[in-house]
Structures are given as structure tokens and as C-alpha cells.
C-alpha positions in Angstrom: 7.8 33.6 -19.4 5.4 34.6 -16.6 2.3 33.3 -19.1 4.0 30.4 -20.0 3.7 29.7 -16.5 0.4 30.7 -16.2 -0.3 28.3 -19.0 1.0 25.4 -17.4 0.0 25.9 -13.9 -3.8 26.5 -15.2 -3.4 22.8 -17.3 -2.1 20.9 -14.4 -5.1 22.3 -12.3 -7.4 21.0 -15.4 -5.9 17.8 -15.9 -5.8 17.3 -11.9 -9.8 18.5 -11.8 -9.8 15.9 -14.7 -8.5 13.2 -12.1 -11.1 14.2 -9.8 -14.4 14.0 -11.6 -14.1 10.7 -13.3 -13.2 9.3 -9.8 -16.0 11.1 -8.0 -18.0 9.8 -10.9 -17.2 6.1 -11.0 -18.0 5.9 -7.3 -21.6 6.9 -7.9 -21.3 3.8 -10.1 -21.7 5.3 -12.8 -19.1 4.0 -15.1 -20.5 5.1 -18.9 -20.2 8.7 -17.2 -17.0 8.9 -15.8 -15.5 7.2 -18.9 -17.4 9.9 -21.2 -15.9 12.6 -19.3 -12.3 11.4 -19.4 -13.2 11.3 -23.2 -14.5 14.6 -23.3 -11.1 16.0 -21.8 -8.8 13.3 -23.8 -10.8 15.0 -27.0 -8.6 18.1 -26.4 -5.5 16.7 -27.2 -3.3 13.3 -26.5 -2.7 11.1 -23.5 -1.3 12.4 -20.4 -0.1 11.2 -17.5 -3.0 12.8 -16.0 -5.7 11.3 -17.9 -4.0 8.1 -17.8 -4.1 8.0 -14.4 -8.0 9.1 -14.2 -8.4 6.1 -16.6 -7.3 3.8 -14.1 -10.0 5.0 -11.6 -12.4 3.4 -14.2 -11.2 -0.4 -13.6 -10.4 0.5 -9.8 -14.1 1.4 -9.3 -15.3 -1.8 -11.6 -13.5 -3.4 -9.4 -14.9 -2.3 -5.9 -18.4 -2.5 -7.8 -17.7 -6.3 -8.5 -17.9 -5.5 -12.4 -14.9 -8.2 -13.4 -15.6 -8.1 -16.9 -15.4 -4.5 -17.5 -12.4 -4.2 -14.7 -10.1 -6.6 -16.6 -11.0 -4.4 -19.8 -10.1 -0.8 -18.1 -7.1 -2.4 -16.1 -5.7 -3.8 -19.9 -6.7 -0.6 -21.7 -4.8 1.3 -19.2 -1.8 -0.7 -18.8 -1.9 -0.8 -22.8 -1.5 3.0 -23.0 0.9 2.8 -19.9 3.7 1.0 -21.8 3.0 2.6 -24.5 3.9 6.0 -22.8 6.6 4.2 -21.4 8.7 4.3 -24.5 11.4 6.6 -24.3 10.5 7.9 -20.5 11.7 7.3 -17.1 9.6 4.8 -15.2 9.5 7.3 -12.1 9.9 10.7 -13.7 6.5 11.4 -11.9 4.2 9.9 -10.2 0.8 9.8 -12.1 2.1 7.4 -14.7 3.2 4.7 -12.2 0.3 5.1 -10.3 -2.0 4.4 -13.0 0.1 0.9 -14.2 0.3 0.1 -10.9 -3.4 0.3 -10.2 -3.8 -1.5 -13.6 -1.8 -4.4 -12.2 -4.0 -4.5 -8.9 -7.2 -4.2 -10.9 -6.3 -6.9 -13.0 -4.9 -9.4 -10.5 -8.1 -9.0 -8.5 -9.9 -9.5 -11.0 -8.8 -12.8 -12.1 -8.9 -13.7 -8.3 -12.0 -13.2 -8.0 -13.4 -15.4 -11.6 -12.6 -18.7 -10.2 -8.6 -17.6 -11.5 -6.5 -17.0 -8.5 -3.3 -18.9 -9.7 -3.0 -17.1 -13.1 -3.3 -13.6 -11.3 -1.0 -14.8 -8.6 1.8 -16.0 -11.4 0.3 -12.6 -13.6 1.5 -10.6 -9.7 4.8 -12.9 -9.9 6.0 -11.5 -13.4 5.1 -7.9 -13.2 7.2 -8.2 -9.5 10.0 -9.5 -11.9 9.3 -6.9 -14.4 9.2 -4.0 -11.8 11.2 -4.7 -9.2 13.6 -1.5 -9.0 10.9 0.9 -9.5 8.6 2.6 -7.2 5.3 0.2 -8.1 7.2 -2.9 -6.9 6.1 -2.5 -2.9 2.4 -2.1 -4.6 2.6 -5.8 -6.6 3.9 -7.0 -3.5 1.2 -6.2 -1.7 -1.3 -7.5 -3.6 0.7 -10.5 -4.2 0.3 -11.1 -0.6 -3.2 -10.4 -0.4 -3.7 -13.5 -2.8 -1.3 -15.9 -1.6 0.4 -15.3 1.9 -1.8 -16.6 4.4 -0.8 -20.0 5.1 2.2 -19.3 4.3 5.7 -19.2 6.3 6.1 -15.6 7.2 8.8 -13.5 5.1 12.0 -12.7 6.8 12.0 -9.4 8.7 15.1 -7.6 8.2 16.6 -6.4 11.9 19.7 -4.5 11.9 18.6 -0.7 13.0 16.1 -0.2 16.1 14.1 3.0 16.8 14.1 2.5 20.6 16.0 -0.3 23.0 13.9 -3.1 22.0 15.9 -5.9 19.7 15.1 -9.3 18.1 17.4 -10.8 15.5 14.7 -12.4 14.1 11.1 -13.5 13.9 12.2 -16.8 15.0 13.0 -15.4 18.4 8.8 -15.7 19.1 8.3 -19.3 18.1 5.3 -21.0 20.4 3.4 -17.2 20.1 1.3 -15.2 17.7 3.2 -12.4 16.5 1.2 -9.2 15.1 3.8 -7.2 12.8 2.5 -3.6 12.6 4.0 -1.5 9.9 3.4 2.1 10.8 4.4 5.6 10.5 5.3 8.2 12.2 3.0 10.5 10.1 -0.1 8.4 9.4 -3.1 9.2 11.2 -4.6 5.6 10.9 -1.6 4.1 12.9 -2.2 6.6 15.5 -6.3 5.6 15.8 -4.7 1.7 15.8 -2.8 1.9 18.4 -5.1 1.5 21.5 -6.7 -0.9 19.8 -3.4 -2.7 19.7 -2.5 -1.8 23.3 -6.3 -3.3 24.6 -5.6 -6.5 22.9 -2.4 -7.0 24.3 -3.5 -7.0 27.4 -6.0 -9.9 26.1 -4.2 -11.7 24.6 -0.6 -11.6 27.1 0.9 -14.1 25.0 1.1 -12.2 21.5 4.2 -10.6 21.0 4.2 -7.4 19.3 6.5 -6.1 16.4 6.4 -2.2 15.6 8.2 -2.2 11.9 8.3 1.5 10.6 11.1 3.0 7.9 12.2 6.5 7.0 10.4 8.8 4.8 12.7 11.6 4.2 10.9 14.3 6.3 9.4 15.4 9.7 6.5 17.8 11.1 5.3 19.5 8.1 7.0 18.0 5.5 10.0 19.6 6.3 13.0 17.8 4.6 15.1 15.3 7.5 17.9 13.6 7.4 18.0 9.5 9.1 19.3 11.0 12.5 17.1 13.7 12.5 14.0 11.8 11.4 14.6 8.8 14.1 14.7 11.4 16.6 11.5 12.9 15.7 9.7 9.3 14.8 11.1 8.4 18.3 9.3 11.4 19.8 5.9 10.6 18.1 6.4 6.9 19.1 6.9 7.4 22.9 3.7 10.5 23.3 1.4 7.9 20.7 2.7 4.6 21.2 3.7 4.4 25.2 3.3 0.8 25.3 5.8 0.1 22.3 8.9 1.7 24.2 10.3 -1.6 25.3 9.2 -3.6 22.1 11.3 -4.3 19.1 10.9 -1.5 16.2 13.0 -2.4 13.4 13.8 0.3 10.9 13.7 -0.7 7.2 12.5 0.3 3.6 13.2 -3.2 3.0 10.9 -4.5 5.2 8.3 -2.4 3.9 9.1 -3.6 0.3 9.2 -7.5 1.2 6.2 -7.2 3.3 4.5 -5.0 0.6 3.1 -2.4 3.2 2.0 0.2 0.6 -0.4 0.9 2.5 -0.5 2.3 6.6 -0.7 0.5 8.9 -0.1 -2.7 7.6 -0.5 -5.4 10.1 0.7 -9.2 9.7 -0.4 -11.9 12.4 1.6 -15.2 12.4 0.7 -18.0 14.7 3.4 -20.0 16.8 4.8 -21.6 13.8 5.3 -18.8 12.3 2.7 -19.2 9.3 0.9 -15.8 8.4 -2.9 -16.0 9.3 -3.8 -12.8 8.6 -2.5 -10.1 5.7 -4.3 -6.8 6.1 -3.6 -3.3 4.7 -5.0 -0.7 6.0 -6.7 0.0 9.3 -8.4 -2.8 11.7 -11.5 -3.1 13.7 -11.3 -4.0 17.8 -13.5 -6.7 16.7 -11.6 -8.1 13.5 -8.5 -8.2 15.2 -10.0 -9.5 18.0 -11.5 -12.7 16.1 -8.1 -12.9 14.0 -6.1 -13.3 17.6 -8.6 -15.7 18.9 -8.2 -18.0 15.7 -3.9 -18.1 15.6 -3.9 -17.9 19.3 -5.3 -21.9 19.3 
């Protein structure tokens, strides 16, 4: 039993060095390379999850290197081999397989976006949401949904039922005739903590915005130990007020949903509406001083 385990410890290091390479490849741009040694590896036996997944670091990095043609090909060859492992196995039984569809959906979406075709991969975003809806990809589609089609759009409703600290709103109507940033963050993620002051400074330019600080529960605390709700809003509460000083009086709703309709997949998320309430800016990830800045400036008229 001990070299059974042996054995399968020993593949998952492979198949996860596997993972590794072709990504460290394609990013050199490289593309013939990385693909050869995927094949190289997929030579030894059938599709894994593994591999799959390193496939779909082929049509993400097409896609970052503006190669549309050969991105739309990877993202359908992936997604191709996707459903096809599909058959007969749980959607989220672990976590490479959805991870490789769901970057096959973003590659391919993008793609399309970005060859004069934005309204067939926002309808193309529209179905797989549909399709996907109860599974762990679906806050993923959203996202990129939302990267092609929310701005100019009325913003989506924020659920507000459970605070982190005293601040309430029933709803994002409560801010109409002011930009509203939302910022989706977490009490783990190390980007939220480096956005904050950026956050605070502009505040204090801008003393009309109001601030929203969305964050959910993740199911653990320092170290990954496991945490109930309670115990986890306690502790997100204690990383808010020693980080986030100048949110103690804001509203912080606390909602997966949230995170789902707003498709923040990614942290910090950050949504600016203007008065009306009409997005004007949809931005995963981190935000520069100066970005931000020029964002404000423009839903602030």
C-alpha cells in the first residue's frame, strides 16, 4: 500500500511539473514548444485532468500574445476534450478540470471580442452562464461576461442582508446623485490589502464618492485553518479594522452572492457607478493611484 502511494504522489508531482513547464513556456511566447511538451507528456498515456488543464495555458497565453486565431483553436480543442471528460464525472470532483473549461470559455469569448465579434462572444458568455450556472465556473463566465458588456450598464443589484461592521445600506439606490466604488475584497488577499490606501487617498479627493466594502466567507482563517461564519467574521472583522481603518463606519455587506452576480473571481474586484447608477468602470484585479484616479474624475462629472 505504501508504494501505491508512492506511485501516485510521484505522478501528481509529474503531471503538476507538467502544468508548470508548458505555462512557463508559452509565456516566453513560445507556443510550438509548450504544445510539444504537453505532447511529449500526453505521449505516456491518456488525458488527464492535469494535462488538460496545461492545455488551456496554450490558448490563455495566445490570448495575452494577441494570437486570436490560434487562441480560438486551443480554447475549442480544450473545451472539446473537457466535455468529453465530462461524461460520466462530477463537474467539481476536482478542480483542474473546471479550471481548464473555464479558461477555455474566457479564451474563447475574448477572442471573438476582440475580431470585430463582441455580440457573439457576449451571447457565447450568456449560454455557457445558462449551461453552468450551479457549478464552481459560473462566478468566472460572469466575470468575463461583465468585462464585455457591463459598462454602460445599470448596475446589478447588491444583495444587503448581513454586515461585517455597523455600517448598513439597503441598497445601492441609497447613493443616487454619487459615484459609488464597490470593492470586493478579502480578508486574505494581499492585493486588497496594497489597494486600500489607494482607496483611502482618493476618498479624501474625491468627498463625494461613497464607498462600498463587499467581502463573503471563505470557509477559513489565519493559516488556512478551517472557520465557521461566526468565527470567520470575527477574524475578517479583525483584519478589516488593523488594514482597512477608514471602512469601520462604511457599509460591508457579506455575500457569496454578491460575489457570484458581480463575477468577482478575481481580488479585489472593484465596480465604479456614477450618480445614476450606470457602471463606468468593471475591473478585476488590482488598480493603479492613477487609473482610478482618471476613472473617478470621468463618473464624478
Amino acid at each position: 500500500m505504501k508504494q501505491v502511494a508512492l506511485v501516485v504522489v510521484f505522478a501528481g508531482l509529474m503531471a503538476a511539473q507538467v502544468v508548470t513547464d508548458v505555462r512557463k513556456i508559452a509565456q516566453t511566447g513560445n507556443l510550438a514548444a509548450a504544445e510539444e511538451r504537453l505532447m511529449l507528456e500526453k505521449g505516456k498515456g491518456i488525458w488527464t485532468p492535469e494535462l488538460l488543464l496545461a492545455h488551456s495555458w496554450l490558448g490563455r497565453n495566445a490570448q495575452a500574445q494577441a494570437k486570436w486565431d490560434q487562441a480560438i483553436a486551443y480554447a475549442a480543442g480544450t473545451r472539446k476534450l473537457a466535455l468529453e471528460m465530462l461524461t460520466g464525472r462530477q463537474f467539481d470532483a476536482e478542480k483542474d478540470l473546471p479550471l481548464a473549461l473555464g479558461a477555455s470559455i474566457e479564451v474563447h469569448s475574448h477572442a471573438l471580442a476582440n475580431t470585430g465579434r463582441r455580440s457573439e462572444g457576449v451571447a457565447f458568455l450568456r449560454e455557457e452562464l445558462k449551461r453552468w450556472n450551479a457549478t464552481s465556473i459560473r462566478t468566472r463566465i460572469q466575470k468575463n461576461l461583465h468585462l464585455l458588456s457591463l459598462v454602460g450598464q445599470s448596475a446589478p443589484r447588491l444583495e444587503a442582508k448581513s454586515f461585517l461592521g455597523p455600517g448598513r445600506m439597503k441598497s445601492l439606490d441609497d447613493f443616487k446623485g454619487r459615484p459609488v466604488l464597490v470593492f470586493f475584497w478579502a480578508h486574505w488577499c494581499s492585493d486588497c490589502k496594497a489597494q486600500g490606501p489607494v482607496i483611502e487617498a482618493l476618498r479624501k479627493e474625491f468627498p463625494a464618492l461613497a464607498v462600498v466594502g463587499a467581502t463573503q466567507h471563505y470557509g477559513y482563517v489565519a493559516n488556512g485553518e478551517d472557520a465557521a461564519p461566526e468565527k470567520e467574521s470575527i477574524y475578517a472583522a479583525q483584519i478589516q479594522k488593523a488594514i482597512y481603518p477608514w471602512m469601520n463606519e462604511l457599509p460591508m455587506p457579506v455575500s457569496a452572492e454578491n460575489f457570484r452576480v458581480y463575477g468577482s473571481s478575481s481580488s479585489p474586484t472593484l465596480v465604479l457607478l456614477d450618480g445614476k447608477g450606470i457602471v463606468r468602470m468593471y475591473h478585476p484585479g488590482q488598480m493603479s493611484a492613477a487609473d482610478l484616479r482618471q476613472a473617478l474624475a470621468s463618473a464624478s462629472k
